[in-house]
CHARMM internal coordinates of N, CA and C (Angstrom, degrees):
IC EDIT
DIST 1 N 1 CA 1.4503
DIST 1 CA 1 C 1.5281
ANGL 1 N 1 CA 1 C 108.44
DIST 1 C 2 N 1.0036
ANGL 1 CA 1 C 2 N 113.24
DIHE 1 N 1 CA 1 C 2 N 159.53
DIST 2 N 2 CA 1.9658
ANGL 1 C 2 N 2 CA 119.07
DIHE 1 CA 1 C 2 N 2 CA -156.58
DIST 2 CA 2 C 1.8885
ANGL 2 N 2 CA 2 C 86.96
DIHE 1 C 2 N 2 CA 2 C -97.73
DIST 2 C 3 N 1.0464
ANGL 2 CA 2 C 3 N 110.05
DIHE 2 N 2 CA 2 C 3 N 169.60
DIST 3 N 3 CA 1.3866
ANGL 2 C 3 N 3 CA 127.04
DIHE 2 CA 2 C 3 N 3 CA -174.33
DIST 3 CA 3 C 1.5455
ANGL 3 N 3 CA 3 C 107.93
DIHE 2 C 3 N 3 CA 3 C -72.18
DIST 3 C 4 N 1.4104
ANGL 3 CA 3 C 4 N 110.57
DIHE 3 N 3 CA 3 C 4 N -50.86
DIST 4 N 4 CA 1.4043
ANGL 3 C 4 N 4 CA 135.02
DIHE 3 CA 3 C 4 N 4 CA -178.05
DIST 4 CA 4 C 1.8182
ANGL 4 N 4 CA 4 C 114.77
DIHE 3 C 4 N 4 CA 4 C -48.21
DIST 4 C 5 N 1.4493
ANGL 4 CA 4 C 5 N 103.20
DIHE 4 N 4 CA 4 C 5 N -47.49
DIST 5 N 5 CA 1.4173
ANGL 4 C 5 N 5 CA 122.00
DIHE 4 CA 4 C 5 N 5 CA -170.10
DIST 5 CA 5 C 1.6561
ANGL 5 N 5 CA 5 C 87.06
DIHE 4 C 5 N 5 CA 5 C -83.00
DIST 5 C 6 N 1.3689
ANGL 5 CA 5 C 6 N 130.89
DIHE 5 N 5 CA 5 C 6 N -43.25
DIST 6 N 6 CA 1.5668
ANGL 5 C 6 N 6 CA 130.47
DIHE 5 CA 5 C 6 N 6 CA -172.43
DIST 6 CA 6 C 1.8194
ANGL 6 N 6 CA 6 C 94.81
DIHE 5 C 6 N 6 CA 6 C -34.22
DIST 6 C 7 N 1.5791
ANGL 6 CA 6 C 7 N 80.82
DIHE 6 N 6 CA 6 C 7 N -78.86
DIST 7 N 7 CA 1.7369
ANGL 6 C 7 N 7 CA 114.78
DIHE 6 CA 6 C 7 N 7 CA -167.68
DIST 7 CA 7 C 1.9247
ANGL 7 N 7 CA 7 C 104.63
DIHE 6 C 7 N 7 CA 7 C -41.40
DIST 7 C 8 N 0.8468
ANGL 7 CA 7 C 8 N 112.56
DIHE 7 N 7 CA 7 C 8 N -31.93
DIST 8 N 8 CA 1.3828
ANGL 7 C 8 N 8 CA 120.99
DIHE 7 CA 7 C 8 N 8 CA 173.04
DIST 8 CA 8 C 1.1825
ANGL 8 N 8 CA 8 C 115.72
DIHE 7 C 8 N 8 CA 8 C -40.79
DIST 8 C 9 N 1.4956
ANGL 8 CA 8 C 9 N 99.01
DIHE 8 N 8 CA 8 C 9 N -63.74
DIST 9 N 9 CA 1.6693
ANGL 8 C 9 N 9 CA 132.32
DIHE 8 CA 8 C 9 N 9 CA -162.60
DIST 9 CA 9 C 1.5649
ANGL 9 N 9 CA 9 C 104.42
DIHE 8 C 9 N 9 CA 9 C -58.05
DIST 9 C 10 N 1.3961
ANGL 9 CA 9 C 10 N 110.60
DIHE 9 N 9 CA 9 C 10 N -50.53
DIST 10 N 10 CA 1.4048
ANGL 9 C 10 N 10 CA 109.95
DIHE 9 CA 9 C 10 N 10 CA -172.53
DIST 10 CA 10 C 1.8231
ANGL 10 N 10 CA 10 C 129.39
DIHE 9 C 10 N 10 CA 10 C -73.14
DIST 10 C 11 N 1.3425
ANGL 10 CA 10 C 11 N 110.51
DIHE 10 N 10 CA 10 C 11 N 145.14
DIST 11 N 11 CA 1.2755
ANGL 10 C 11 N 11 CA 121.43
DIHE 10 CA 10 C 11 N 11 CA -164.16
DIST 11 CA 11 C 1.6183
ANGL 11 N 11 CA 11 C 96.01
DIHE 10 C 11 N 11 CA 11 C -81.20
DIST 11 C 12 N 1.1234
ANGL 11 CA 11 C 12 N 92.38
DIHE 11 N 11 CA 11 C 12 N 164.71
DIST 12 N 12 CA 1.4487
ANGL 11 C 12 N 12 CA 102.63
DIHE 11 CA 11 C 12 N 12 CA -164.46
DIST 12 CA 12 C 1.5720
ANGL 12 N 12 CA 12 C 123.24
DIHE 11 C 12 N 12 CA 12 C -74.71
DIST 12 C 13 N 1.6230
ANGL 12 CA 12 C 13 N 120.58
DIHE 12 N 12 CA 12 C 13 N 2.28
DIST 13 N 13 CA 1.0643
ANGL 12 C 13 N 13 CA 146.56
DIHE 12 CA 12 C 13 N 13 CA 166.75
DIST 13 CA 13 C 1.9920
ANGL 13 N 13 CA 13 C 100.68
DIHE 12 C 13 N 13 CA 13 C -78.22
DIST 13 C 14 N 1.4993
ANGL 13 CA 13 C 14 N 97.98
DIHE 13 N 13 CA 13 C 14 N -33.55
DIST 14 N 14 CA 1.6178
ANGL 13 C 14 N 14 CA 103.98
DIHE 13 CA 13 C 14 N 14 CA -162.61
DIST 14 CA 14 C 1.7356
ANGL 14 N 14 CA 14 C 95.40
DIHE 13 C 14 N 14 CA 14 C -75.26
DIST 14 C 15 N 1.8953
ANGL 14 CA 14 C 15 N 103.12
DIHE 14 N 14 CA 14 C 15 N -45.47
DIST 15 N 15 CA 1.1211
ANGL 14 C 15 N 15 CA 102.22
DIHE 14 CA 14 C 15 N 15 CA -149.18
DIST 15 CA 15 C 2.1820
ANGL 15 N 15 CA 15 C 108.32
DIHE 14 C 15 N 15 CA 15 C -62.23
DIST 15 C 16 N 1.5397
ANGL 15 CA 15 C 16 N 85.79
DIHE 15 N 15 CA 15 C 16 N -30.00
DIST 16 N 16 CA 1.5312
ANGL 15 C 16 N 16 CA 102.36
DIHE 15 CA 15 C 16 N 16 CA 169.33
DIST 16 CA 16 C 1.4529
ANGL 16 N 16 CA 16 C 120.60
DIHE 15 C 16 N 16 CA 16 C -60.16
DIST 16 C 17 N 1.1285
ANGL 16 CA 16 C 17 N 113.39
DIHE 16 N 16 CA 16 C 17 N -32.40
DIST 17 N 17 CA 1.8243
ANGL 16 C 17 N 17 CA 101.14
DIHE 16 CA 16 C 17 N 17 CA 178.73
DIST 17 CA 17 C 1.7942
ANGL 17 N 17 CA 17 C 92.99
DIHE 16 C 17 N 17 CA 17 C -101.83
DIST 17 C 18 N 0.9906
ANGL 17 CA 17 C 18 N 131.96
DIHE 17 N 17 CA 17 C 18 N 8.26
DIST 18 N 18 CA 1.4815
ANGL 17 C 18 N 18 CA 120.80
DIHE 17 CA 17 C 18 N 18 CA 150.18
DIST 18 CA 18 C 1.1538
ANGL 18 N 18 CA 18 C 117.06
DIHE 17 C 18 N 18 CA 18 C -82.44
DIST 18 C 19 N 1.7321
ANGL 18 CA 18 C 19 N 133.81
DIHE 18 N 18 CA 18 C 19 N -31.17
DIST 19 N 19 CA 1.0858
ANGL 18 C 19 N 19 CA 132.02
DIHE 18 CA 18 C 19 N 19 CA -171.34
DIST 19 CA 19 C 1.9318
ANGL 19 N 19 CA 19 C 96.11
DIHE 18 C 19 N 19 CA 19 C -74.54
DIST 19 C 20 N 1.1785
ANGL 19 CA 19 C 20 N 105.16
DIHE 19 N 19 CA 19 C 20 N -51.57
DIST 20 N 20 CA 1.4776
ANGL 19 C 20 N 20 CA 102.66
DIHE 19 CA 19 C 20 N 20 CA -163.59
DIST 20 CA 20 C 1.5664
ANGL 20 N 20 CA 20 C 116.09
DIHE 19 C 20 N 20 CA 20 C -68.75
DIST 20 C 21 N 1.8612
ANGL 20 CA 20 C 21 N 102.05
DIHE 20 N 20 CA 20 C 21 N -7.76
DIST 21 N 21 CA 1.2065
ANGL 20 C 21 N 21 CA 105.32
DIHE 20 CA 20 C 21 N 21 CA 166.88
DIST 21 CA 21 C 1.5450
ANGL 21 N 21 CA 21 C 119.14
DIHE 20 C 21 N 21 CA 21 C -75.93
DIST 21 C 22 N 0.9664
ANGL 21 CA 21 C 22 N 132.58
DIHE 21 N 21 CA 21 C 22 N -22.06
DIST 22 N 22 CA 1.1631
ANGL 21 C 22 N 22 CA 147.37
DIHE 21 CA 21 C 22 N 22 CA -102.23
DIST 22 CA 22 C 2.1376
ANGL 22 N 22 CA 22 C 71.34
DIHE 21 C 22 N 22 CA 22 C -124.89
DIST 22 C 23 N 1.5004
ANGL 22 CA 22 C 23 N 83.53
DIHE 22 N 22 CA 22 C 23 N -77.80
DIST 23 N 23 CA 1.6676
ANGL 22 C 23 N 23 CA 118.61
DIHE 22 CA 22 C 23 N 23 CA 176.01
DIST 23 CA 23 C 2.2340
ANGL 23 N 23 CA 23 C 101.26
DIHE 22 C 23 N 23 CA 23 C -26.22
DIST 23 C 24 N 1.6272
ANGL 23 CA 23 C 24 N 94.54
DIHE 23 N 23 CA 23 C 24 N -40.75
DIST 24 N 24 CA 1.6995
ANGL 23 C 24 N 24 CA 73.96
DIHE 23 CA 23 C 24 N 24 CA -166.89
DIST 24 CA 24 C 2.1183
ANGL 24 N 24 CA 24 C 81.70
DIHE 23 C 24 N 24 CA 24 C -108.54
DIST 24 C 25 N 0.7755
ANGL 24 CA 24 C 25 N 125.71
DIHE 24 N 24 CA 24 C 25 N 26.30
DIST 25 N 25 CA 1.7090
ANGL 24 C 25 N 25 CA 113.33
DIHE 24 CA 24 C 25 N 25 CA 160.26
DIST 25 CA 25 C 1.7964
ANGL 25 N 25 CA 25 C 95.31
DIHE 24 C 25 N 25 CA 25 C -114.07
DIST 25 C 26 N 0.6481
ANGL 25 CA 25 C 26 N 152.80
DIHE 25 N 25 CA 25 C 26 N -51.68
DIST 26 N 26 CA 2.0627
ANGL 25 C 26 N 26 CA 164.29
DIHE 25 CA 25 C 26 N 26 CA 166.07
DIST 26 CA 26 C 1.3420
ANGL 26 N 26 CA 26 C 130.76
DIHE 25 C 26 N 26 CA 26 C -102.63
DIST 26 C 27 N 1.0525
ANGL 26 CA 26 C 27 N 101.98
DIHE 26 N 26 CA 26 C 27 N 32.65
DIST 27 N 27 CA 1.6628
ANGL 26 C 27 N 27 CA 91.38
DIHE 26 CA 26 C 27 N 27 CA 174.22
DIST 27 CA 27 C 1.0398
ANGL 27 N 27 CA 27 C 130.62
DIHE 26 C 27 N 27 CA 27 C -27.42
DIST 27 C 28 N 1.6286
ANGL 27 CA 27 C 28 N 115.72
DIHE 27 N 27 CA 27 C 28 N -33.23
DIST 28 N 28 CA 1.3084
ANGL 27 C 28 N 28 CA 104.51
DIHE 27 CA 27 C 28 N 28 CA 168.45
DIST 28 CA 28 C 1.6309
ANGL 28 N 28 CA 28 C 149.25
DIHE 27 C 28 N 28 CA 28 C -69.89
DIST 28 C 29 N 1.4819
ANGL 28 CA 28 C 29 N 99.07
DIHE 28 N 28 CA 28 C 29 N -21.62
DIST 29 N 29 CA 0.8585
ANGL 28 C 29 N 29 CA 113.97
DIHE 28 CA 28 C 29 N 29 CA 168.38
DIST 29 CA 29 C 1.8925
ANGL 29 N 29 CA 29 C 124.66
DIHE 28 C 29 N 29 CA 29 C -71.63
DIST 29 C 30 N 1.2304
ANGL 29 CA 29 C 30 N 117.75
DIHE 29 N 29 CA 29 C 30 N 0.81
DIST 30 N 30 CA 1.6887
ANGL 29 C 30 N 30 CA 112.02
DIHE 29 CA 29 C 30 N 30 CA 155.40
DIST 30 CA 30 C 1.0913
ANGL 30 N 30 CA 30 C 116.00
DIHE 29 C 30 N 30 CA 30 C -90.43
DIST 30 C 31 N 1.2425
ANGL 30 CA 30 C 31 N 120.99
DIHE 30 N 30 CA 30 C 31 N 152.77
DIST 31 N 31 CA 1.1588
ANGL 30 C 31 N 31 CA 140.76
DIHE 30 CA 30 C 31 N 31 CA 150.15
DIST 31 CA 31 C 1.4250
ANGL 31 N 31 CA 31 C 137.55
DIHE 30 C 31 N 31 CA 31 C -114.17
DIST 31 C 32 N 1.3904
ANGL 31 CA 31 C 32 N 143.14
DIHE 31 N 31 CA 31 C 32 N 99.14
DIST 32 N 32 CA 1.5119
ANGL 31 C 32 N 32 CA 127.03
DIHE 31 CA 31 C 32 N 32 CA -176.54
DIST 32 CA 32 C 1.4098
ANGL 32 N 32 CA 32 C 101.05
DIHE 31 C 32 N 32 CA 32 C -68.01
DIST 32 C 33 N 1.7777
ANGL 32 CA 32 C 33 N 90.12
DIHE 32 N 32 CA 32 C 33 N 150.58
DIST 33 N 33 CA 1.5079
ANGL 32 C 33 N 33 CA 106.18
DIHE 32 CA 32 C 33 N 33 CA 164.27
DIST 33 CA 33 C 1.1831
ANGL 33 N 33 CA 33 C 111.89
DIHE 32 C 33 N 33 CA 33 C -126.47
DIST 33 C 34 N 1.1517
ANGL 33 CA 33 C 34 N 140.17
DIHE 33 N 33 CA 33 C 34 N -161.94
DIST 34 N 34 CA 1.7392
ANGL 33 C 34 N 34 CA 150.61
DIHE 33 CA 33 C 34 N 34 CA 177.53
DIST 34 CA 34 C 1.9484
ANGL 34 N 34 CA 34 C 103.71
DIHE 33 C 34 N 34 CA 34 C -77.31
DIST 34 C 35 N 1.2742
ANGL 34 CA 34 C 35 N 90.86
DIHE 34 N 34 CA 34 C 35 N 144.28
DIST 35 N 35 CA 1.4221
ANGL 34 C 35 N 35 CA 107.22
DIHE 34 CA 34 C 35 N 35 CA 179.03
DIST 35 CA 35 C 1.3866
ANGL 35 N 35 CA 35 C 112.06
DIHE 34 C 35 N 35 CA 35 C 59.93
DIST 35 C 36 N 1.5927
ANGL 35 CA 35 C 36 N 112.87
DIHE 35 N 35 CA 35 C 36 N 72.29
DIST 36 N 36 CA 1.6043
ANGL 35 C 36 N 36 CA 112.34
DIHE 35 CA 35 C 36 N 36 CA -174.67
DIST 36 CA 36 C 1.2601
ANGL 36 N 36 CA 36 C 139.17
DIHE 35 C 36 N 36 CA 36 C 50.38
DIST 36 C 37 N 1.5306
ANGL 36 CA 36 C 37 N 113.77
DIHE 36 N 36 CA 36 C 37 N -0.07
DIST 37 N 37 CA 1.5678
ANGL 36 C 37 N 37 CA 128.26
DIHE 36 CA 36 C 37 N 37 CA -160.62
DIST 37 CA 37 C 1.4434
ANGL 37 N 37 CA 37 C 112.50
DIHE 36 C 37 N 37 CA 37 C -104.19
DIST 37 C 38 N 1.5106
ANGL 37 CA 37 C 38 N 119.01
DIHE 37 N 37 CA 37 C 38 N 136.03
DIST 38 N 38 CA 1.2020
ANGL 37 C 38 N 38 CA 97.81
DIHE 37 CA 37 C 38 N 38 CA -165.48
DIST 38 CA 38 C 2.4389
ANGL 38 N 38 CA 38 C 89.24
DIHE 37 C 38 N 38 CA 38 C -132.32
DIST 38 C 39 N 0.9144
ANGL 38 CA 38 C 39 N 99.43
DIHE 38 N 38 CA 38 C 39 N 164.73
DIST 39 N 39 CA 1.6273
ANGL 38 C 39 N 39 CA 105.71
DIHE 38 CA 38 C 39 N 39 CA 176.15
DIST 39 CA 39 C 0.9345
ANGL 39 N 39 CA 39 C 101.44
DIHE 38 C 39 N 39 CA 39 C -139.91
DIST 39 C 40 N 2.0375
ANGL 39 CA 39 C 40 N 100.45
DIHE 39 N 39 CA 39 C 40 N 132.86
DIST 40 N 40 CA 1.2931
ANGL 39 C 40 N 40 CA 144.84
DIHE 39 CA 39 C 40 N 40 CA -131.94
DIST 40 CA 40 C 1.6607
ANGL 40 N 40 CA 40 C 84.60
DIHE 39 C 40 N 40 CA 40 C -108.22
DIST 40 C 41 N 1.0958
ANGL 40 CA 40 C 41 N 161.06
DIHE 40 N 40 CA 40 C 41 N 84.07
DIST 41 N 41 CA 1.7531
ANGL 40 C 41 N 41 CA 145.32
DIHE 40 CA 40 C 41 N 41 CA 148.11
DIST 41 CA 41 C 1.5293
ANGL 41 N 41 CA 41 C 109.71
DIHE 40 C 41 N 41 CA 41 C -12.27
DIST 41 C 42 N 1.0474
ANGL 41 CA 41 C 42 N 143.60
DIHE 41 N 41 CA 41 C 42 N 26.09
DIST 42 N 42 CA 1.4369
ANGL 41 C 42 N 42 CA 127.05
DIHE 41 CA 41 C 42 N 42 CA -169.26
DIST 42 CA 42 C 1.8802
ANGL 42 N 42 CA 42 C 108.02
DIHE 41 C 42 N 42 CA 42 C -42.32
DIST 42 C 43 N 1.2275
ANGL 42 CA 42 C 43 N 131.58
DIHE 42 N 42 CA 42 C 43 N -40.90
DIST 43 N 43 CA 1.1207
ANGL 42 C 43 N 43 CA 116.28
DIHE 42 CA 42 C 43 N 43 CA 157.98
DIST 43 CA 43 C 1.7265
ANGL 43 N 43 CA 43 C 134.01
DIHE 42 C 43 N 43 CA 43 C -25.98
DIST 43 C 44 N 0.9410
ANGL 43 CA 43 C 44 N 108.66
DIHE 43 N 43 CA 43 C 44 N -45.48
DIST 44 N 44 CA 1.5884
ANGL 43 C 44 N 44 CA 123.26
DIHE 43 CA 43 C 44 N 44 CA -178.61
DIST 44 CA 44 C 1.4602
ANGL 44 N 44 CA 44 C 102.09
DIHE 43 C 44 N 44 CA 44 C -61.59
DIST 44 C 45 N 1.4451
ANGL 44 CA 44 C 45 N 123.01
DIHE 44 N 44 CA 44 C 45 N -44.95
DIST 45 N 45 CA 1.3880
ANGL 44 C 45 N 45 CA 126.47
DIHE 44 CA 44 C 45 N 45 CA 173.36
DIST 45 CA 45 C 1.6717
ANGL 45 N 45 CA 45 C 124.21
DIHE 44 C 45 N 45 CA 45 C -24.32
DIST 45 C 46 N 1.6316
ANGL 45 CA 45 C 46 N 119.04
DIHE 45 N 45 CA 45 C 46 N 90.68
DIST 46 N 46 CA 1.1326
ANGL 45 C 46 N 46 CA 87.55
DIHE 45 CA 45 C 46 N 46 CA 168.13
DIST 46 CA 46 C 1.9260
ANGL 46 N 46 CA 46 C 131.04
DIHE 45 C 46 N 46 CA 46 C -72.25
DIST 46 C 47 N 1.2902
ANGL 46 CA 46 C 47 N 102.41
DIHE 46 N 46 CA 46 C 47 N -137.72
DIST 47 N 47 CA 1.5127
ANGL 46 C 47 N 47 CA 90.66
DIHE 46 CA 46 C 47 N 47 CA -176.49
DIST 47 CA 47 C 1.5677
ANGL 47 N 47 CA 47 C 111.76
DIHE 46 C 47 N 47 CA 47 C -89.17
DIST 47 C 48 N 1.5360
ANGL 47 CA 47 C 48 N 110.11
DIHE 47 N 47 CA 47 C 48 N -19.27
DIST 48 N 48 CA 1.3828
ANGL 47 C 48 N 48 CA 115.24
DIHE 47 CA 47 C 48 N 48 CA -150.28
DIST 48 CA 48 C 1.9722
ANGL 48 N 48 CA 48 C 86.73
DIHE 47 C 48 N 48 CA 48 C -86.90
DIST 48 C 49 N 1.5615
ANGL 48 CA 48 C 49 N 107.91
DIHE 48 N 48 CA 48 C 49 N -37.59
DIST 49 N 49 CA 1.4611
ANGL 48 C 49 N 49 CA 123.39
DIHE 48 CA 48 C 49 N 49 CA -160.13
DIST 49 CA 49 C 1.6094
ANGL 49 N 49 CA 49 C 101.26
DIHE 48 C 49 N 49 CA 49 C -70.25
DIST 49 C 50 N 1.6962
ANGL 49 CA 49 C 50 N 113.96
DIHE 49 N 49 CA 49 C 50 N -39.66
DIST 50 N 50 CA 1.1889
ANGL 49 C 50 N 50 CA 137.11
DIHE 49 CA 49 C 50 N 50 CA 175.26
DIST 50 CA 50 C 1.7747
ANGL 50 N 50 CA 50 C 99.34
DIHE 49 C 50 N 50 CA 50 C -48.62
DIST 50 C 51 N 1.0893
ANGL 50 CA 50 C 51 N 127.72
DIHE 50 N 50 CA 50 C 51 N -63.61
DIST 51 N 51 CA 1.4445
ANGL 50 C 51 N 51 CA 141.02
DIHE 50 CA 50 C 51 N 51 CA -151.51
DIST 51 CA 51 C 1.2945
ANGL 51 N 51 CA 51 C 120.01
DIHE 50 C 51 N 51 CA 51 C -69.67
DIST 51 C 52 N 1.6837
ANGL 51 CA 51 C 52 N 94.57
DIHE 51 N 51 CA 51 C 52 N -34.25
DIST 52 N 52 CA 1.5919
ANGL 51 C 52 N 52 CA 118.78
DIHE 51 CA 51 C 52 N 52 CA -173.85
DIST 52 CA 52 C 1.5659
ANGL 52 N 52 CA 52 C 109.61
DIHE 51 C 52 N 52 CA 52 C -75.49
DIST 52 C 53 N 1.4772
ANGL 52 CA 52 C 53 N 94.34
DIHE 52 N 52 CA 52 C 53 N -47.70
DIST 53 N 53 CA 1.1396
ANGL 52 C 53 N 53 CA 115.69
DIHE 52 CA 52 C 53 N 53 CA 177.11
DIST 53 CA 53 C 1.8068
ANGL 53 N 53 CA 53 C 113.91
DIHE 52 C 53 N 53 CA 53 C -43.15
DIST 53 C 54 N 1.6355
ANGL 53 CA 53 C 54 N 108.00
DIHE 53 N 53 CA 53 C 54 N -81.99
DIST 54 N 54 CA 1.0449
ANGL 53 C 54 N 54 CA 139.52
DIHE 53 CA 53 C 54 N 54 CA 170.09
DIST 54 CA 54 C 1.7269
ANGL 54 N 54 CA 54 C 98.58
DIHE 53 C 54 N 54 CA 54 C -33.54
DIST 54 C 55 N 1.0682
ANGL 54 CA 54 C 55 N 120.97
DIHE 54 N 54 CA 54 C 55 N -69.98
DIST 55 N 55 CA 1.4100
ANGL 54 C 55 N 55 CA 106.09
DIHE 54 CA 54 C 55 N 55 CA -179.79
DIST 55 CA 55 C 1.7238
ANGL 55 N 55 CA 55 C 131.29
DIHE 54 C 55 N 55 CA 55 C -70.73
DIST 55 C 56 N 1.6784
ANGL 55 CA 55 C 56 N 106.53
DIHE 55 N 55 CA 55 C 56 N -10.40
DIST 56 N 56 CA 1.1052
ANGL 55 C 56 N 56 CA 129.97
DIHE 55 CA 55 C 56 N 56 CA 147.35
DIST 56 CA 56 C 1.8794
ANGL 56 N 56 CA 56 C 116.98
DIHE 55 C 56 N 56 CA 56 C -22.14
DIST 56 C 57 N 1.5823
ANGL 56 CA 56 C 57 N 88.44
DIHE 56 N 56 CA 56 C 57 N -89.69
DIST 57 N 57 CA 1.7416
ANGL 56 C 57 N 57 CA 127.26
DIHE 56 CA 56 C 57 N 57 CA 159.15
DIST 57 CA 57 C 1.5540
ANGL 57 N 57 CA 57 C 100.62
DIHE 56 C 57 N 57 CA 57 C -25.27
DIST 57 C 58 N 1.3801
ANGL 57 CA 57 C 58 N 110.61
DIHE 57 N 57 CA 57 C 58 N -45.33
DIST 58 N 58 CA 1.5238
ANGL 57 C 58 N 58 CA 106.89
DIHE 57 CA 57 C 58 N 58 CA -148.60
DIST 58 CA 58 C 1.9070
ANGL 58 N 58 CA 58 C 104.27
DIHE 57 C 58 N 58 CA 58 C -86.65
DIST 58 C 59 N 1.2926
ANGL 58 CA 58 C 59 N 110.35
DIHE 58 N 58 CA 58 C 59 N -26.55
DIST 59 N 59 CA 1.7098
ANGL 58 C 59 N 59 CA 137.34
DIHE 58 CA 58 C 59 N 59 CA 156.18
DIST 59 CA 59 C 1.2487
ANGL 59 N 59 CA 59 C 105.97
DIHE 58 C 59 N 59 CA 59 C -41.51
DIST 59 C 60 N 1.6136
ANGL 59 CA 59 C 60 N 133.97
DIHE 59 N 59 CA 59 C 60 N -67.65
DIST 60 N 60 CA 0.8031
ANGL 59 C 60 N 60 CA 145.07
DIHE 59 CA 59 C 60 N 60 CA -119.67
DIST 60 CA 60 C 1.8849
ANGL 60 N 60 CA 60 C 72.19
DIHE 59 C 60 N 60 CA 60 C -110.81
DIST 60 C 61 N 1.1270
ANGL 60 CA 60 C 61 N 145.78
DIHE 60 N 60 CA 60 C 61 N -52.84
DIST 61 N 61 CA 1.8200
ANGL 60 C 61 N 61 CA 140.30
DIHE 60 CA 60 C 61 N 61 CA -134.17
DIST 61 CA 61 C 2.0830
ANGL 61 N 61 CA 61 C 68.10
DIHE 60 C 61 N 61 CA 61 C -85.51
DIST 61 C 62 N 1.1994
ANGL 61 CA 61 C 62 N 110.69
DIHE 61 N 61 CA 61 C 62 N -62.34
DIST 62 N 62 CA 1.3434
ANGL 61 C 62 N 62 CA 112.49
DIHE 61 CA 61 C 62 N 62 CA -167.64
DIST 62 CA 62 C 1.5439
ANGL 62 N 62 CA 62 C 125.59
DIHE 61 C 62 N 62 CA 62 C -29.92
DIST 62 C 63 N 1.7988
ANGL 62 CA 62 C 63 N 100.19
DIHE 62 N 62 CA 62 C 63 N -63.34
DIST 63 N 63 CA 1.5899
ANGL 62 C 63 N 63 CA 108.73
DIHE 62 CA 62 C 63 N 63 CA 159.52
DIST 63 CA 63 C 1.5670
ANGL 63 N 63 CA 63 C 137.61
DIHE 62 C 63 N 63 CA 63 C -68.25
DIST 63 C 64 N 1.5865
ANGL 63 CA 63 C 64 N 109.30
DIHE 63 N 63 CA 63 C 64 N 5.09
DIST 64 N 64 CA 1.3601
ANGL 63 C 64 N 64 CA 113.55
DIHE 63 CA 63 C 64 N 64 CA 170.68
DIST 64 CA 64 C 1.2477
ANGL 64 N 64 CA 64 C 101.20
DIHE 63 C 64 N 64 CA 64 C -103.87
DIST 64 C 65 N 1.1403
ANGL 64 CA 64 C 65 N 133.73
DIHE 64 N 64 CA 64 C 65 N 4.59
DIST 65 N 65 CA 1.5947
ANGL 64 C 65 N 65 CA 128.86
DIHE 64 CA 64 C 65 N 65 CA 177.75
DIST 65 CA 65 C 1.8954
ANGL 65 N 65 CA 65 C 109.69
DIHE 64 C 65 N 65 CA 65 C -64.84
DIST 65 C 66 N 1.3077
ANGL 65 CA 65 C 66 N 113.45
DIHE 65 N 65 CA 65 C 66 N 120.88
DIST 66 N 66 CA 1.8749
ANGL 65 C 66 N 66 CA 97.84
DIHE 65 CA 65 C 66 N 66 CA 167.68
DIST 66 CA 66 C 1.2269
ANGL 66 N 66 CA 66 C 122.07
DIHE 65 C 66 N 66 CA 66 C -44.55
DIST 66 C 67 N 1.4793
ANGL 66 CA 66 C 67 N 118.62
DIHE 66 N 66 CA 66 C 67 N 147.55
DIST 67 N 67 CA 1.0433
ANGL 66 C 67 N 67 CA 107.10
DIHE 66 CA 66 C 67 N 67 CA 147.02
DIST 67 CA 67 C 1.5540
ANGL 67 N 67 CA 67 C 142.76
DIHE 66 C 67 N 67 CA 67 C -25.48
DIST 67 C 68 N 0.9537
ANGL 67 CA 67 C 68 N 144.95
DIHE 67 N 67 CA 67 C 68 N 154.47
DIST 68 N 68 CA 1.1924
ANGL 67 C 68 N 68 CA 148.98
DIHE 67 CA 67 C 68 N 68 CA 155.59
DIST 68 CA 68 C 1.6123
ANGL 68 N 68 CA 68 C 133.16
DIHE 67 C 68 N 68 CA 68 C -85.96
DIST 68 C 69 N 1.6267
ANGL 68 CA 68 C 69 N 91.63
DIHE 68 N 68 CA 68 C 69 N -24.37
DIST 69 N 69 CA 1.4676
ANGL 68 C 69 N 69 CA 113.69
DIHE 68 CA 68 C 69 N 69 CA -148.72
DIST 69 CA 69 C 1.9891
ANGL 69 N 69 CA 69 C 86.25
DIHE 68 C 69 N 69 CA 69 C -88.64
DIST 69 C 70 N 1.8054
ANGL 69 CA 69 C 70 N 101.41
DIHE 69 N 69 CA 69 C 70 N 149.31
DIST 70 N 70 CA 1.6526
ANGL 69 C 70 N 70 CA 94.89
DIHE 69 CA 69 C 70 N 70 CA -156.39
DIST 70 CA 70 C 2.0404
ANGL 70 N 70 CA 70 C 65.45
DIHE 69 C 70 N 70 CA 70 C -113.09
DIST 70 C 71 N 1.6043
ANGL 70 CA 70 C 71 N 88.38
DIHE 70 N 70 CA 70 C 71 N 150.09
DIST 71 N 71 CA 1.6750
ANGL 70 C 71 N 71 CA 114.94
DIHE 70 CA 70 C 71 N 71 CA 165.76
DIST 71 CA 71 C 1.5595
ANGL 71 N 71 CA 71 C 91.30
DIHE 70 C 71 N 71 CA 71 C -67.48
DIST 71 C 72 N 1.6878
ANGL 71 CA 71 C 72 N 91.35
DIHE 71 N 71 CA 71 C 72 N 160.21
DIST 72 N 72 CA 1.3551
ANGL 71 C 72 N 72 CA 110.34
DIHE 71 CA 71 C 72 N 72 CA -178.95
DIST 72 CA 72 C 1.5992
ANGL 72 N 72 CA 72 C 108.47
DIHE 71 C 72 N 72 CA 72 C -138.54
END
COOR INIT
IC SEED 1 N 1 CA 1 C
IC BUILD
């Protein structure tokens, strides 16, 4: 699955501990802009930062999934 469609997926609790992940592996790569918005450099990403990242994201789609398990 592409990075783009990851980032999609996640709730806005997710998208926040990706940003702040993001924040202590690249800081450099954010930028704030006006009206709460901030841009992500994904360019800057090398491969290793890319991976961490990406599987980061991939933690996070995993642990927002519901339960499954039915009350009894």
């Amino acid at each position: 699955m592409e990075l783009v469609d990851k980032v999609k997926r996640l709730t806005n609790e997710g998208l926040t501990k990706m940003v702040e992940h993001i924040q202590s592996v690249l800081p450099g790569s954010i930028t704030d802009l006006e009206n709460d918005k901030i841009q992500i450099k994904v360019d800057e990403f090398d491969k290793v930062a890319f991976g961490k990242i990406s599987d980061f994201i991939d933690e996070l789609l995993i642990n927002d999934q519901p339960s499954k398990r039915q009350r009894t």
